[in-house]
C-alpha positions in Angstrom: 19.0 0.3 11.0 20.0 3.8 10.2 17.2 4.8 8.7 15.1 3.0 11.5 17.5 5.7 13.6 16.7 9.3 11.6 12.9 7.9 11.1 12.3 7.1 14.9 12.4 10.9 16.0 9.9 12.2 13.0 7.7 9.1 13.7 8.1 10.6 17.7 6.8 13.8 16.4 4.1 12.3 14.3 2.6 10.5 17.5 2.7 13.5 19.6 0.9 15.6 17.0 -2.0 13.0 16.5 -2.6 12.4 20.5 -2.8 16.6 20.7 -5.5 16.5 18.1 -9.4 15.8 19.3 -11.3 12.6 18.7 -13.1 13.0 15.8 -16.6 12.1 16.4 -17.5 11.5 12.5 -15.3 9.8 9.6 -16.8 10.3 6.0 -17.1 6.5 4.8 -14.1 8.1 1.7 -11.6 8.0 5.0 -13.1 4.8 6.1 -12.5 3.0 2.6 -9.3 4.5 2.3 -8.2 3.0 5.6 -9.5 -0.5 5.1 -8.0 -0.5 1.6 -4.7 0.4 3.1 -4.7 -2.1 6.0 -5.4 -4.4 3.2 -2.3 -3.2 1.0 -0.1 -3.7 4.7 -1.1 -7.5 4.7 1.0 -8.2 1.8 3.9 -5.5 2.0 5.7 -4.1 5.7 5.5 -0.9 6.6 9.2 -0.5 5.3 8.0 -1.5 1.7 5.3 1.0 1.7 7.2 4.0 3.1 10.2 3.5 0.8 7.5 3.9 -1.9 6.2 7.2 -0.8 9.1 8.7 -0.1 10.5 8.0 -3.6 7.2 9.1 -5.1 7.4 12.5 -3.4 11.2 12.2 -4.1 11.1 12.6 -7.6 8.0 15.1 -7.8 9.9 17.2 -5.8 12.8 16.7 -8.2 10.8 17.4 -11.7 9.4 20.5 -9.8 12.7 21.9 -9.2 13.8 21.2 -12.4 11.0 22.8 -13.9 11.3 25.8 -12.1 15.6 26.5 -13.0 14.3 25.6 -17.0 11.6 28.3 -16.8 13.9 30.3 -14.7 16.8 30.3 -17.6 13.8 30.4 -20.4 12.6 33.1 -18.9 16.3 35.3 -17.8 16.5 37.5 -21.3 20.3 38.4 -21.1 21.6 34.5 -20.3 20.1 33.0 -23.5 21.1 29.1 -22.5 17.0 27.6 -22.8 16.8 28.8 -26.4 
């Protein structure tokens, strides 16, 4: 329920953005497949299920990339000598 509460005004802004954009008048069949293959996926897993998936995915790419970035940092720093 909380999360139903911060996602609500981000899913808002989401909807708003899409209705400001054109119609497109051509979809590559690539988009098309992708669609149908996730409406597919959506039969057997909520909405919930998927989004908590995608969140933790970008999650914990976000959180190797930070950590990659303070280790080459500290590498990197030649007066601190700590990644050696």
């Amino acid at each position: 329920m909380i999360i139903e509460l911060i996602c609500a005004p981000l899913v808002l802004l989401i909807k708003g953005l899409l209705s400001c954009i054109s119609v497109l008048t051509y979809i590559p069949t690539s988009i098309v497949d992708t669609i149908t293959l996730l409406i597919k996926g959506m039969q057997f897993f909520p909405f919930d299920v998927w989004f908590l998936c995608i969140s933790s995915f970008i999650f914990w790419i976000t959180v190797h990339t930070v950590f990659n970035l303070v280790n080459f940092a500290i590498r990197y720093i030649p007066f601190i000598n700590i990644g050696r």
